[in-house]
C-alpha positions in Angstrom: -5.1 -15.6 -48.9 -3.1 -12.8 -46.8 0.3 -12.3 -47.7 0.8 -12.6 -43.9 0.0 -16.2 -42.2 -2.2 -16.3 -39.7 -0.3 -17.5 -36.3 -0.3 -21.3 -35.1 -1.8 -22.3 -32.1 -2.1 -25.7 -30.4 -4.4 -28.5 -30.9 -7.2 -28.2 -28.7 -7.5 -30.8 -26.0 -8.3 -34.4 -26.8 -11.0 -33.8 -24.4 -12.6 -30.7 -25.8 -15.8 -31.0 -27.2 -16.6 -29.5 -31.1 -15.0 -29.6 -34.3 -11.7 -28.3 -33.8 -9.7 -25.5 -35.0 -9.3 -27.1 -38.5 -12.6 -27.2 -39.1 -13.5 -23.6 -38.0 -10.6 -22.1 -40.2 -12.0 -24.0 -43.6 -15.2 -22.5 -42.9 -14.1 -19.4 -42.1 -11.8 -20.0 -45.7 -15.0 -20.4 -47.8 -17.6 -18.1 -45.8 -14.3 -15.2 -46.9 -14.2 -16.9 -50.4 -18.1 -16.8 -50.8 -17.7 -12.4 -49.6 -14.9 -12.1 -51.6 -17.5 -12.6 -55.0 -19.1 -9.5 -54.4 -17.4 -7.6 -52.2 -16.8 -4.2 -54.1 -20.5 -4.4 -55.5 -21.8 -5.2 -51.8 -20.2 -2.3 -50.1 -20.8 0.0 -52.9 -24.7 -0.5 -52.0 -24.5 -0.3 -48.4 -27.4 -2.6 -47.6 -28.0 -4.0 -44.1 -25.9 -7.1 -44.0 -29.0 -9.5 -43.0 -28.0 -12.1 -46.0 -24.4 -12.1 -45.1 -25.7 -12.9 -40.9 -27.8 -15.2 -42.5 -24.7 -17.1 -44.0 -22.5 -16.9 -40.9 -25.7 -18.4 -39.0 -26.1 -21.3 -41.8 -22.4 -21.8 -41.2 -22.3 -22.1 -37.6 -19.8 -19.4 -36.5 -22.2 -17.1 -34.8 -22.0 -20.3 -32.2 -18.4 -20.7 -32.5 -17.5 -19.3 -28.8 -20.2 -21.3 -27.1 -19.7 -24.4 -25.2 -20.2 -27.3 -27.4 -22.1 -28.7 -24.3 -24.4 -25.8 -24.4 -25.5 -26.1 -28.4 -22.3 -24.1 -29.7 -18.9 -24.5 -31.7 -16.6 -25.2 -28.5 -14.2 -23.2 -30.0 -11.5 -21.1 -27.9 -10.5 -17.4 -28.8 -7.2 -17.7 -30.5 -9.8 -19.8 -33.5 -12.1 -16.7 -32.7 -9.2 -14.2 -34.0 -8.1 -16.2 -36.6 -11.6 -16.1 -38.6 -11.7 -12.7 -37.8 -8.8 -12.4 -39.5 -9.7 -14.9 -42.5 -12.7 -12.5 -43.6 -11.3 -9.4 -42.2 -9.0 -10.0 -45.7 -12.2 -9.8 -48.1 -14.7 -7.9 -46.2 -13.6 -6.0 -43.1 -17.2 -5.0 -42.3 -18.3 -8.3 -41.8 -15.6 -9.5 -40.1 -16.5 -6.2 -37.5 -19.7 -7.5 -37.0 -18.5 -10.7 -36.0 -16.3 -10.0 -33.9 -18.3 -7.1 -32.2 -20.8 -10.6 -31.7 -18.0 -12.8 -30.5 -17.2 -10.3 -27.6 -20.9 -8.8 -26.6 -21.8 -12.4 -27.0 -19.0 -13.5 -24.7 -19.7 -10.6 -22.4 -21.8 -12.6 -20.0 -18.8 -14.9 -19.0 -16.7 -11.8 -17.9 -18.9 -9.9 -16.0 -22.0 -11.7 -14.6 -22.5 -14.9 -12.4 -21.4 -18.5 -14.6 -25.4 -19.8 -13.8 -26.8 -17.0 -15.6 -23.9 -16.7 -18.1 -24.7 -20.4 -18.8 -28.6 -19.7 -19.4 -27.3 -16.7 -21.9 -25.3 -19.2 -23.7 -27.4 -21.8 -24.1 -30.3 -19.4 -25.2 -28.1 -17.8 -27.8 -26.9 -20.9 -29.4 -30.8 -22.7 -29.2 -32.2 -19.3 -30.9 -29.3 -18.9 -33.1 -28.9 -14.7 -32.0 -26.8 -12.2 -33.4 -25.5 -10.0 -30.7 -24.9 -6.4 -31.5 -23.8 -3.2 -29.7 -21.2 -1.6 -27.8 -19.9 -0.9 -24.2 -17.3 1.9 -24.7 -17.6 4.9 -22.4 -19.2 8.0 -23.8 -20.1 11.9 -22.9 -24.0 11.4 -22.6 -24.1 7.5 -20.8 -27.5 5.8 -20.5 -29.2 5.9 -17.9 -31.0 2.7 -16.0 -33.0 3.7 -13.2 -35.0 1.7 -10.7 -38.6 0.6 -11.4 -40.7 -1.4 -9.5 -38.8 -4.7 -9.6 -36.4 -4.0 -12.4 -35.5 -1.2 -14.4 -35.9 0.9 -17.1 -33.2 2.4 -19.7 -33.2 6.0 -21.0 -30.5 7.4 -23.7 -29.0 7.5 -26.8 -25.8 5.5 -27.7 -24.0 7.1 -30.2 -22.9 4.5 -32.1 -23.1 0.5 -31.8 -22.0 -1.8 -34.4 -24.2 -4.8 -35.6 -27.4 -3.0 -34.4 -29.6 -3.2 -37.5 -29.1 -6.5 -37.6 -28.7 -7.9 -33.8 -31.4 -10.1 -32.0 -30.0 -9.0 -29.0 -27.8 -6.0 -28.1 -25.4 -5.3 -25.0 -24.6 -1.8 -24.3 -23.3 0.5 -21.1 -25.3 2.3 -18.7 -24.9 4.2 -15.7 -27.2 3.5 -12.4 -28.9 6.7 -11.6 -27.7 8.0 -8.5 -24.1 6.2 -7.9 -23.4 6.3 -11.8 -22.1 2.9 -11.7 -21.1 1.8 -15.5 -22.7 -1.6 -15.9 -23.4 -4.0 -19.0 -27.0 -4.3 -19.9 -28.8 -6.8 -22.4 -31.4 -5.1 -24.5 -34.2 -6.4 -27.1 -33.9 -4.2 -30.1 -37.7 -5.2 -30.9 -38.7 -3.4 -28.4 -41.3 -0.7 -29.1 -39.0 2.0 -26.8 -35.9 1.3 -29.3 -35.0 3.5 -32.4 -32.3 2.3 -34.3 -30.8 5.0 -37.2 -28.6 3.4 -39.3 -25.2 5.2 -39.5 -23.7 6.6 -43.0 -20.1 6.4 -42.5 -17.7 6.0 -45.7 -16.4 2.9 -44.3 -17.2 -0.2 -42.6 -20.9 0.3 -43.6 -22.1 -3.6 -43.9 -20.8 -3.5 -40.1 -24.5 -2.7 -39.5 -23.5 0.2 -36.8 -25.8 3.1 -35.9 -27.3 5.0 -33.5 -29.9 4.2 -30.8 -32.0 5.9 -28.9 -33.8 3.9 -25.5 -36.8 5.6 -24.2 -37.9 3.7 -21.0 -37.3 0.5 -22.4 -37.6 -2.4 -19.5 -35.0 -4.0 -18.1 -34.8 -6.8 -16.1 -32.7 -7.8 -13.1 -31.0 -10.6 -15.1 -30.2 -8.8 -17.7 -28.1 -6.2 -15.7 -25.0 -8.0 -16.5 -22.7 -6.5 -13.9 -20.4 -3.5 -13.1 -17.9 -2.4 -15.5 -16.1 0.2 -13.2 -12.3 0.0 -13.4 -11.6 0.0 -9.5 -9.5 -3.1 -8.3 -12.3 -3.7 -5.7 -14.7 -4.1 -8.2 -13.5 -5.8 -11.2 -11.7 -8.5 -11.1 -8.0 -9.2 -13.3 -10.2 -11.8 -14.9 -12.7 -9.9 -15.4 -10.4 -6.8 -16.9 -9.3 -9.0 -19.4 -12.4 -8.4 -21.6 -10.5 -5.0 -22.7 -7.6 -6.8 -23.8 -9.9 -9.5 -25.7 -11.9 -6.8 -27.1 -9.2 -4.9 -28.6 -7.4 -8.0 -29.8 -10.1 -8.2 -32.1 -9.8 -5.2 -33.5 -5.8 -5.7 -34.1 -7.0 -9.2 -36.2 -9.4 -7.0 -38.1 -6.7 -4.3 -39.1 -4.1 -7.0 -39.9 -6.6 -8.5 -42.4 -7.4 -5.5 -43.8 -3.6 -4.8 -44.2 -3.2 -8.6 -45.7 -6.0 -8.4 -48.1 -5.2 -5.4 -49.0 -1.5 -6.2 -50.5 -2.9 -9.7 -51.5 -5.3 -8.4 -53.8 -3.3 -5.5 -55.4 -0.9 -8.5 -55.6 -3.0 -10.5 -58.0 -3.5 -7.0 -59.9 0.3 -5.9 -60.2 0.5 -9.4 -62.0 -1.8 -9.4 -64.2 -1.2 -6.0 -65.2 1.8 -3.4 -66.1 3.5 -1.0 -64.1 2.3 2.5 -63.1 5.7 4.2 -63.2 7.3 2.0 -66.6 4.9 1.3 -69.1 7.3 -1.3 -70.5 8.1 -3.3 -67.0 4.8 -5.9 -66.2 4.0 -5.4 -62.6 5.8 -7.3 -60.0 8.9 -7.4 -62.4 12.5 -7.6 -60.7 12.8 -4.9 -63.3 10.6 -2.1 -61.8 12.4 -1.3 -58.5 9.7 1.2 -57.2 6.9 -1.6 -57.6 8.9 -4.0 -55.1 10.6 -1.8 -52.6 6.9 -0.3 -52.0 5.8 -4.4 -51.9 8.7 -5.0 -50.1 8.4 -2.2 -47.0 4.6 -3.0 -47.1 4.9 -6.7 -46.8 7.5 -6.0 -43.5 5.7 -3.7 -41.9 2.2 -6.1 -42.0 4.1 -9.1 -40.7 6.3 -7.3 -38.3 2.7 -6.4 -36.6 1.5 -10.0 -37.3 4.8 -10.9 -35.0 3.2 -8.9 -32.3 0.4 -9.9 -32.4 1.4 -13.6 -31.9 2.7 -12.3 -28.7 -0.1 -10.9 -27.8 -2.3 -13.7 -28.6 -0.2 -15.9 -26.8 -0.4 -13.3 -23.8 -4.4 -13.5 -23.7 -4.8 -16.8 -24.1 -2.7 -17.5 -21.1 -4.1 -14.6 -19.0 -7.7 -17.3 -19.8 -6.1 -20.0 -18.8 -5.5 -18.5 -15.6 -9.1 -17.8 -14.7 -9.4 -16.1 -11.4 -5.3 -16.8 -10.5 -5.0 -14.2 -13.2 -2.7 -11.3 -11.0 -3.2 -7.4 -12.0 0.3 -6.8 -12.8 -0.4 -9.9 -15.1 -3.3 -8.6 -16.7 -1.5 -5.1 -17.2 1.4 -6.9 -19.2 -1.3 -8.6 -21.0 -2.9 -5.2 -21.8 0.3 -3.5 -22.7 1.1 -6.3 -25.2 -2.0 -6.2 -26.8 -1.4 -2.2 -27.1 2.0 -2.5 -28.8 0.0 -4.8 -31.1 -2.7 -2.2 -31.7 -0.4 0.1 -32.8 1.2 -1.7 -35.4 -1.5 -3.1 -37.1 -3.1 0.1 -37.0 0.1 1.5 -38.8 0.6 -1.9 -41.2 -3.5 -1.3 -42.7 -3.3 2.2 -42.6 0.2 2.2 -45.2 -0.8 -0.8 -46.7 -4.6 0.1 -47.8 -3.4 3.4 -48.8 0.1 3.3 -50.7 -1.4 -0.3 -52.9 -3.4 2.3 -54.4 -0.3 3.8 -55.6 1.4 0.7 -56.9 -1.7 -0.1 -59.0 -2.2 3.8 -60.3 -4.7 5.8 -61.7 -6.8 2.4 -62.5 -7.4 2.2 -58.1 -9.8 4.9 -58.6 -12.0 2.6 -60.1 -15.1 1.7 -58.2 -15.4 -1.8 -59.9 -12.0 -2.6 -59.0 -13.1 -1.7 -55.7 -9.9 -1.4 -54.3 -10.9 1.4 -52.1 -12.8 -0.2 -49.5 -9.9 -1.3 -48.3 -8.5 2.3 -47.1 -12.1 3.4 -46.5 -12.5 0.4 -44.2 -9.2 0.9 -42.3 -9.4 4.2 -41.8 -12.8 4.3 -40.8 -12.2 1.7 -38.1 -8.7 3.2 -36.8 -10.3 6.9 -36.4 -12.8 4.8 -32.8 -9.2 4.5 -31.3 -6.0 6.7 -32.8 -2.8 5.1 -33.0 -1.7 8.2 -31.3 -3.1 7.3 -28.0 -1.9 3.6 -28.2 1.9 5.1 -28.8 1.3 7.3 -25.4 -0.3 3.9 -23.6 3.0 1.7 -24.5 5.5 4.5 -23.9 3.5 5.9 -20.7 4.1 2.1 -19.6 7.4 1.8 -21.1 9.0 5.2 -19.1 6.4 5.5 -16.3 5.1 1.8 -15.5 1.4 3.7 -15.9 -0.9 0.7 -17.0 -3.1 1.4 -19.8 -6.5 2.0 -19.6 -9.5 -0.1 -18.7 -11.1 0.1 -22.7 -13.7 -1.6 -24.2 -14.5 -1.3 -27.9 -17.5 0.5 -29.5 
């Protein structure tokens, strides 16, 4: 579908349990297919995305992550990625809610204790949940104070995506009196949560808004663990959930960049050229039509390039498991941060300058060609390019490591 294939990884094991890679890529080929009907008409009304959740439940990739063992998909994260990216290329607000539900759902293996991580698991594959929410620092943290044998939380997260939607959410909180950050698991149906839908201009079926917790309960199992960055607390293993979590966000923005130039493709052929009324579009005879196809085709799969390095990089920083070093995981980060940066750049040109190749007809709201740069350049403003430029040369000139960052 992209113009841009979608990296190769291995087999999985003989041994593994699930349906395999090939499997999860189909479905992910006709759950994008099935978006890509409605897309423009879907986004234009903004609803709350509970019928597309309800197809990515009926299709089994809410479960995709889970051990087959425990009622899931057995899938690893490099087949995670790649149907991020599959439906990031017709509807990018989807594909942010599942991959905001692939990591918060993940969450449990990278920062609490494997028993209880296992009873997470097997709970969210049984009841089928859709995870929601957010664990990026912010001015005003929550707030989860002591009470009687558990806790309560107190706050208001500014924004969280998937929350209209989510049967469970995961968000960060401070401990009153040492501030400690820590992940905490949340019921949305809970009397002392208020969710306000946000009303963004882009990514709005990604289900994001605000909420408010007013001394909702908390238990002590669902205190995930401590998300400070110190080396003494967080293990490299552990630290390797900000490199996951951003590598989502790169597979988003690459199929937003591929999806972009793959449908303005299909239009340029069909139809006749913006600058030379008498050249068809995508004629070796209008040169402005394929340089501008040209430059935006390299730029995407120059950043796809990356981000097969970085891919690679993550995956074997998992495979490491607790042997993982910290100058390993901060190579691991800085790839996936050169990465960030040029997909950021590749969906930012590409959604905008298609709309220039196809004309004055891009304006269109049926054509829908829009969402695209809405989309992009909604989700690029959580995280500038800018400061992913200073992380890699910082590194580059300084050996500074880049931050510990977890996604919104």
């Amino acid at each position: 579908m992209g113009v841009a294939t979608m990296p190769s990884q291995p087999a999985p094991a003989s041994d593994q349990m699930g349906p395999g890679r090939a499997h999860w890529l189909h479905v992910a080929r006709e759950t994008a297919d099935d978006l890509a009907t409605d897309a423009a008409a879907r986004d234009h009304a903004g609803k709350a995305p509970f019928g597309e959740v309800s197809g990515l439940r009926e299709s089994g990739l809410l479960t995709l992550l889970i051990p087959a063992e425990l009622g899931g998909g057995g899938a690893d994260w490099p087949t995670a990625y790649a149907v991020v990216r599959e439906i990031a290329s017709t509807d990018a607000a989807i594909a942010q809610l599942l991959g905001t539900h692939y990591f918060l759902s993940w969450s449990a293996r990278s920062f609490t204790e494997p028993d209880l991580a296992t009873r997470i698991e097997r709970l969210s594959a049984t009841e089928q949940w859709c995870w929601g929410g957010g664990l990026a620092a912010q001015g005003l943290p929550l707030v989860l104070t002591r009470k009687g044998r558990g806790y309560v939380l107190d706050g208001r997260q500014s924004y969280a995506t998937g929350v209209l939607v989510a049967d469970r959410l995961v968000v960060r909180a401070e401990r009153a009196g040492n501030r400690e950050p820590v992940a905490v698991v949340v019921t949305p149906a809970h009397a002392g949560v208020r969710i306000d839908a946000a009303e963004g201009f882009g990514q709005r079926l990604a289900a994001g808004g605000d909420v408010e917790f007013d001394a909702v309960p908390v238990t002590v199992h669902d205190v995930l663990g401590s998300l400070a960055a110190d080396d003494d607390v967080l293990s490299p293993s552990a630290a390797l959930a900000s490199p996951i979590g951003r590598l989502l966000s790169v597979q988003l923005l690459l199929g937003l960049a591929e999806g972009a130039l793959a449908e303005a493709r299909e239009y340029s052929r069909a139809g006749r050229s913006t600058w030379h009324p008498a050249w068809p579009d995508g004629s070796p005879q209008d040169p402005h039509v394929l340089t501008t196809y040209g430059e935006l085709t390299i730029l995407t799969r120059s950043a796809a390039a990356l981000t097969d390095q970085a891919l690679a990089a993550v995956h074997g920083g998992l495979a490491r498991g607790q042997d993982l070093t910290y100058e390993q995981y901060a190579d691991i980060s800085v790839q996936v941060t050169m990465a960030e940066a040029a997909a950021s750049k590749a969906a930012q040109e590409s959604t905008s300058r298609v709309l220039d190749v196809v004309g004055s007809r891009s304006a269109s709201a049926r054509l829908g060609l829009d969402r695209f740069w809405r989309n992009a350049r909604a989700h690029t403003l959580h995280r500038p390019v800018a400061h992913q430029f200073r992380d890699a040369g910082d590194y580059f000139l300084n050996g500074t490591h880049p931050p510990f960052v977890l996604p919104a």
